[in-house]
C-alpha positions in Angstrom: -22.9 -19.4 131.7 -19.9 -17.6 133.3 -17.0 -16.9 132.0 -13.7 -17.8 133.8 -10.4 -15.8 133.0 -7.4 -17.6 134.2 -4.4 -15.7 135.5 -0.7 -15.8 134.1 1.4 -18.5 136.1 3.8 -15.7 137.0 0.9 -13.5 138.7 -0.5 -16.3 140.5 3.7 -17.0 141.6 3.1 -13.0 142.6 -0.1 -13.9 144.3 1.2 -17.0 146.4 4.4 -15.4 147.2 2.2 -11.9 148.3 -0.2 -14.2 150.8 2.7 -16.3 152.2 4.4 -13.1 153.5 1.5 -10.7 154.4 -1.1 -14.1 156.4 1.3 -15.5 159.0 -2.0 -17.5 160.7 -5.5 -17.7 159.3 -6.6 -16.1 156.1 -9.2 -13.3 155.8 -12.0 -13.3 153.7 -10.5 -13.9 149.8 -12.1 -10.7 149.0 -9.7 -8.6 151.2 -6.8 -10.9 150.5 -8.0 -9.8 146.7 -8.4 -5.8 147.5 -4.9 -5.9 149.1 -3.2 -7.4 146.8 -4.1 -5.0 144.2 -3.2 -2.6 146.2 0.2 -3.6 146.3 0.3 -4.5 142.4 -1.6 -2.4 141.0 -1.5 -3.3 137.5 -2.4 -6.7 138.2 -5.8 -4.9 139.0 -6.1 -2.9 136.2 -5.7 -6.3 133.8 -7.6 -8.6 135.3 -10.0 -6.4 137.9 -11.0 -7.7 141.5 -13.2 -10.4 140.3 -10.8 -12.6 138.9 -7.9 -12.2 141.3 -10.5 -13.2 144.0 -11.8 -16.3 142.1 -7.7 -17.5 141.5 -7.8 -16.8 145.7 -10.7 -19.3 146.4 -9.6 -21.7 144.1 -6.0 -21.7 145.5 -8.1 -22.3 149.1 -10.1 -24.8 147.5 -7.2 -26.8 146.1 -5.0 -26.5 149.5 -2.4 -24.1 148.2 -2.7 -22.0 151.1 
């Protein structure tokens, strides 16, 4: 059984606001939407680490938010 970290509400505010102004048109693969924004925030990488920033970006896709 997996275990599923949630993100804070303001990293994933961070996350939404970072996708909106970097993807004009079609999103890339969540896994480069994932390795840029860390990137760019580093910190959020070294707290929660690829995986999870990756899973909160195909979950936002799944539910519509981008």
């Amino acid at each position: 059984m997996a275990i599923v970290i949630k993100i804070p509400k303001s990293v994933f505010d961070d996350l939404i606001g970072y996708i909106y102004a970097t993807y004009i048109n079609d999103l890339p693969n969540s896994l480069l939407i994932a390795q840029a924004f860390i990137l760019k925030f580093p910190n959020y990488g070294n707290e929660f680490g690829l995986s999870v920033i990756n899973y909160a970006i195909e979950d936002g896709i799944k539910k519509g938010l981008f």
